[in-house]
N, C-alpha and C positions, 0 to 999 in steps of 0.2 A: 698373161705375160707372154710377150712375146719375145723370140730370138732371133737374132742377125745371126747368120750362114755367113762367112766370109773366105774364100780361101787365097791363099798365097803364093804367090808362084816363084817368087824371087826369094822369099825364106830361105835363108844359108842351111834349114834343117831339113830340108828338100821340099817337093810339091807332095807331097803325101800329106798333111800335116793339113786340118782344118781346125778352123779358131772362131770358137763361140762368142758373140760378145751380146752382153743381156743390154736389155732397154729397162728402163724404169717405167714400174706400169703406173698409170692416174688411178689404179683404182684403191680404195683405202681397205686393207685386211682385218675385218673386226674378230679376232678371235676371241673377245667376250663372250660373243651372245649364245653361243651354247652351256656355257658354265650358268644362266640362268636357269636352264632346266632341270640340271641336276638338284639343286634347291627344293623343288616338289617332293621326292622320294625319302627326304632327308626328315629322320623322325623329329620331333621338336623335343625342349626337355619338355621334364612333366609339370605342371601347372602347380603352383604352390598354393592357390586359392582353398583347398579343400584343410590342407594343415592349418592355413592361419583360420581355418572355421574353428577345429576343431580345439586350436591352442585358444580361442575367445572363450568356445565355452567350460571347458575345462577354468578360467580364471572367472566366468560367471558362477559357475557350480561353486567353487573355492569360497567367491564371496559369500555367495547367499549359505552357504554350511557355516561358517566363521561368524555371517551377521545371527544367525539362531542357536549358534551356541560360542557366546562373547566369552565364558570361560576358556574356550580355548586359545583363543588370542595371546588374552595372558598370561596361560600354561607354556605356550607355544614361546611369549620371548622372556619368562624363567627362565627357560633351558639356555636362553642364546645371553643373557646378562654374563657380565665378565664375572670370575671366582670371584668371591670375598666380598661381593655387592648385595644391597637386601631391597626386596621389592617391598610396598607398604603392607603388602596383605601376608606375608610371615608371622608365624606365630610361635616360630622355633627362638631356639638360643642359639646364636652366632654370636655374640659380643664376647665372648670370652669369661672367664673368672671371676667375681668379683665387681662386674662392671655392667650397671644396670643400663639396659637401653636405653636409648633415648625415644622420648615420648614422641609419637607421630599423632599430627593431628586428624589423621585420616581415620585410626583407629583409637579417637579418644575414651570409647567406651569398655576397650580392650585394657585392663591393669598389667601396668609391668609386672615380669615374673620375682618371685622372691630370691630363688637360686639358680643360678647357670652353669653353663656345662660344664662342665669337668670339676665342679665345686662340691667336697664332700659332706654329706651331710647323717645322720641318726636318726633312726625310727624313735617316736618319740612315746616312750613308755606312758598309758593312763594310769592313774593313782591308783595305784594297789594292784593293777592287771599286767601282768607279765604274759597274757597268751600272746601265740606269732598274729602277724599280720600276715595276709594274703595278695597280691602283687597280681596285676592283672594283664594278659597276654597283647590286651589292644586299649587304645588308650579312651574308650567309651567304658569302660569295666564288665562289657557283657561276656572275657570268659577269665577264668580263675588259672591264675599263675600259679609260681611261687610261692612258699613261704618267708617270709625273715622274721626274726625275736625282736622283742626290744632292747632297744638301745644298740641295733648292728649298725655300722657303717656303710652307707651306700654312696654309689659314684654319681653325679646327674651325669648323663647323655642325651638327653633334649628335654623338648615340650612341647606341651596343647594348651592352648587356652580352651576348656571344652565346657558347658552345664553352667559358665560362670564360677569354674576354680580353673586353676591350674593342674597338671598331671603333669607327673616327669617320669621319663623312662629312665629307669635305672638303672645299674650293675654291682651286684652283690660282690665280696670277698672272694666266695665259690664258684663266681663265673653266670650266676643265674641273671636274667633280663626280666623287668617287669614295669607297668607302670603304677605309680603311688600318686597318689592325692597329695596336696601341698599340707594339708591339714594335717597328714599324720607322718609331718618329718620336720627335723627341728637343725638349726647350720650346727656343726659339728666344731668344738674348741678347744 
């Protein structure tokens, strides 16, 4: 860039007084091109290549544990089905009182239960034998509950379909919990 010097002499503000006057330069000012540089030193983010490894295999592992044990699948969306819905492989009593499921064909070799839950029923006294019955802590009968007498009154609170009978866990008057065999309880009237 260059400047014109010009001074004045006739200037009303005396000869003292000298007046710069610029020229317009040809040449064109790129102040870009060092902001290129700085670009170099400037860290990058970090590469996401390594997560989405690690997120494949992580849903690889998922599969293949899920495909070698399919019980879990549908353990897994039991839990996630709305309340008050029944998957086909239940073996419990959810219908209510009085009111015998309805038959799935899925489980045609499974028999409806006799009584459901909350339905009272009676230990059912054998001819001439008045000893108690014994009530059993888990519903395969391998450990020894409670007792009840004949002819007590017991509450259903579920079931098994287990051995090819039925088992119902029960609730005595006194508060006792046990499971009984369908064979030795009789509907209460």
């Amino acid at each position: 860039m260059t400047h014109v010097l010009q001074s004045f002499s006739n200037c009303p503000f005396g000869s003292g007084w000298v007046l710069w006057f610029a020229e317009e330069s040809n040449q064109d000012l790129d102040l870009d091109d060092g902001l290129d540089d700085f670009d170099e030193g400037q860290p990058q983010p970090p590469s996401r290549r390594p997560l989405l490894i690690i997120l494949l295999l992580l849903l690889v592992a998922g599969a293949g544990y899920i495909a070698m044990n399919p019980h879990l699948l549908s353990s897994i969306t039991g839990m996630i089905a709305a309340p008050g819905s029944q998957t086909a492989d239940e073996h419990t009593l959810d219908s209510g009182p009085g009111t015998p499921p309805s038959p799935d064909p899925a489980n045609a070799a499974t028999p409806s239960p006799t009584y459901q839950e909350g339905e009272v029923v009676s230990v059912k006294a054998k001819a001439g034998d008045l000893s108690p019955i014994t009530l059993h802590r888990d519903a395969q009968g391998t450990e020894l509950g409670p007792t009840v007498q004949a002819d007590e009154l017991l509450t259903i609170v579920d079931g098994a379909y287990i051995n090819q009978s039925w088992m119902y866990l029960v609730n005595t008057k006194s508060g006792a919990t046990g499971w009984i065999d369908e064979h030795q309880i009789q509907s209460h009237s």
